[in-house]
C-alpha positions as CSV (number, residue, x, y, z in Angstrom):
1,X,0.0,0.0,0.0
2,X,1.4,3.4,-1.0
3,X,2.7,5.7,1.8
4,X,0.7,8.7,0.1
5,X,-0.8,10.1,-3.0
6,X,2.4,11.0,-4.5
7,X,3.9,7.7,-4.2
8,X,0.3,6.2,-5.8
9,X,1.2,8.1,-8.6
10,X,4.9,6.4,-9.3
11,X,5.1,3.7,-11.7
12,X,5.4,0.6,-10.1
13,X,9.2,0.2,-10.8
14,X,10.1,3.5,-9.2
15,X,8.3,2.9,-6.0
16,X,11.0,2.4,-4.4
17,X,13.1,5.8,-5.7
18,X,9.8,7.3,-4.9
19,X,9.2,6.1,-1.1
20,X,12.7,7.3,-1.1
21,X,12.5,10.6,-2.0
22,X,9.3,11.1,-0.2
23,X,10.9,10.0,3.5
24,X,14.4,12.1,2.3
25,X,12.0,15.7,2.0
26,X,9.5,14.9,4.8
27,X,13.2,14.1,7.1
28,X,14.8,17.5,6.1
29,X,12.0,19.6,6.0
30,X,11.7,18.4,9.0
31,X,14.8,19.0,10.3
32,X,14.7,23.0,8.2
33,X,11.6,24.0,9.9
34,X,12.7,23.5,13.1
35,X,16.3,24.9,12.8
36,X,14.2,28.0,11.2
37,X,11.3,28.0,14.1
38,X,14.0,27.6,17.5
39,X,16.0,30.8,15.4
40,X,13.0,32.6,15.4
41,X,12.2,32.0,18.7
42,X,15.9,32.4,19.8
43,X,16.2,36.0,17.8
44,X,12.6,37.2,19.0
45,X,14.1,36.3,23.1
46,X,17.3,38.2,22.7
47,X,15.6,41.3,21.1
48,X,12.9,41.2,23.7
49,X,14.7,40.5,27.0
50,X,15.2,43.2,29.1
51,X,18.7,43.0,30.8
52,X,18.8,46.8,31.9
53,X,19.2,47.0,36.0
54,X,22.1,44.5,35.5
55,X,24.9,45.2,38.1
56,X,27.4,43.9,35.5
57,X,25.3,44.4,32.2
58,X,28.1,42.9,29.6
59,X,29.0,39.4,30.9
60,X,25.5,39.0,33.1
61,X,23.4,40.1,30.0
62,X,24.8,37.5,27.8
63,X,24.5,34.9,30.5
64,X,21.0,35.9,30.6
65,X,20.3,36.3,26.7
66,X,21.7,32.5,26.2
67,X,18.4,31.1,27.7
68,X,15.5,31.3,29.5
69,X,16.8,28.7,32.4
70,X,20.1,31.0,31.9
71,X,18.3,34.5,32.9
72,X,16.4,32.6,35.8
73,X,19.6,31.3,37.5
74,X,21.4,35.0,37.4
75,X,17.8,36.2,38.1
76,X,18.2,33.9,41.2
77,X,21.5,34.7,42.0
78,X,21.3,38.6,41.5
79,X,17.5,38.7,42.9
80,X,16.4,39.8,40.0
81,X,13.0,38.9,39.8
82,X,12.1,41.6,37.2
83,X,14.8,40.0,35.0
84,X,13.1,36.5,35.6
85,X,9.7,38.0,34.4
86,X,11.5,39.5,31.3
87,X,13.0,36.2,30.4
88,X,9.5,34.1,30.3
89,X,7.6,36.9,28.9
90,X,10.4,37.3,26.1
91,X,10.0,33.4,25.5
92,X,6.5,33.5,25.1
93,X,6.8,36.0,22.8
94,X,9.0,34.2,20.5
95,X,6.3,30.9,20.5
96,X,3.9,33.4,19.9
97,X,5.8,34.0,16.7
98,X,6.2,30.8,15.9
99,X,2.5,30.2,16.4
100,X,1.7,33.1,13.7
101,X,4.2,31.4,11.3
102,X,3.0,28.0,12.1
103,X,-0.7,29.2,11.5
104,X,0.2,30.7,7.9
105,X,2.0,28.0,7.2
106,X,-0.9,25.9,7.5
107,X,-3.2,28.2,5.5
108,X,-0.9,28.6,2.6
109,X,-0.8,24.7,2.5
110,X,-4.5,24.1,2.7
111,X,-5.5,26.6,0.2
112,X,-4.3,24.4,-3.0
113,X,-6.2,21.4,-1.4
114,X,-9.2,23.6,-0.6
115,X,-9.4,24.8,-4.3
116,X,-7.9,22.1,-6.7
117,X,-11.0,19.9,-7.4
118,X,-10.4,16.2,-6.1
119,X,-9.6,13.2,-9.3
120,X,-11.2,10.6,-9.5
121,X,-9.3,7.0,-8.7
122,X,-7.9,5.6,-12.4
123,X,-9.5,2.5,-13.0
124,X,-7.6,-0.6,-13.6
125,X,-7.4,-1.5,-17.1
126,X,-8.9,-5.5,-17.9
127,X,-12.3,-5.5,-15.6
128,X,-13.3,-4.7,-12.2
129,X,-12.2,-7.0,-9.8
């Protein structure tokens, strides 16, 4: 049984090249989307933490730009509870983010299916069996 439509459509001596090329692009747009979703979440946390108040602002403010666990430690050690609240709410705006580009994603991908009208399965040639 075919994995999915497109392999359906391969003859049936390249159903192997395609199952092949099918798992190869699902595996690395895998692997793209979320290398490009954890950047945009990473980018959209260091632009929107808030690291002023710092007693040491260079070396403590990358610390706390590295990570959200990273900001809450020096937050901790510093009592910094300000710079605690900055981190999560810097976080959750980057999944927020995501979320958007997630959602269009989704829309821009449904819209062919939504419009191009459905085929009808080829019959086999030789009877119906």
């Amino acid at each position: 049984m075919p994995s999915s439509h497109g392999q359906a459509a391969a003859a049936a001596d390249a159903a192997g090249s395609g199952s092949a090329l099918l798992m190869t692009l699902r595996q690395v747009g895998g692997a793209v989307g979320i290398a490009l979703l954890g950047s945009l979440v990473a980018g959209t946390y260091a632009a929107r933490l808030d690291t002023t108040g710092l007693p040491c602002p260079g070396p403590a403010a990358d610390a706390a730009g590295e990570s959200p666990s990273g900001a809450h430690a020096l937050a901790e050690r510093l009592g910094l509870p300000a710079l605690a609240r900055s981190a999560d709410a810097a976080y959750v705006d980057g999944m927020a983010q995501v979320r958007v580009v997630c959602a269009i994603a989704a829309l821009v991908t449904a819209l062919p299916v939504a419009v191009v009208p459905a085929r009808p399965p080829a019959r086999e040639e030789g009877g119906s069996r």
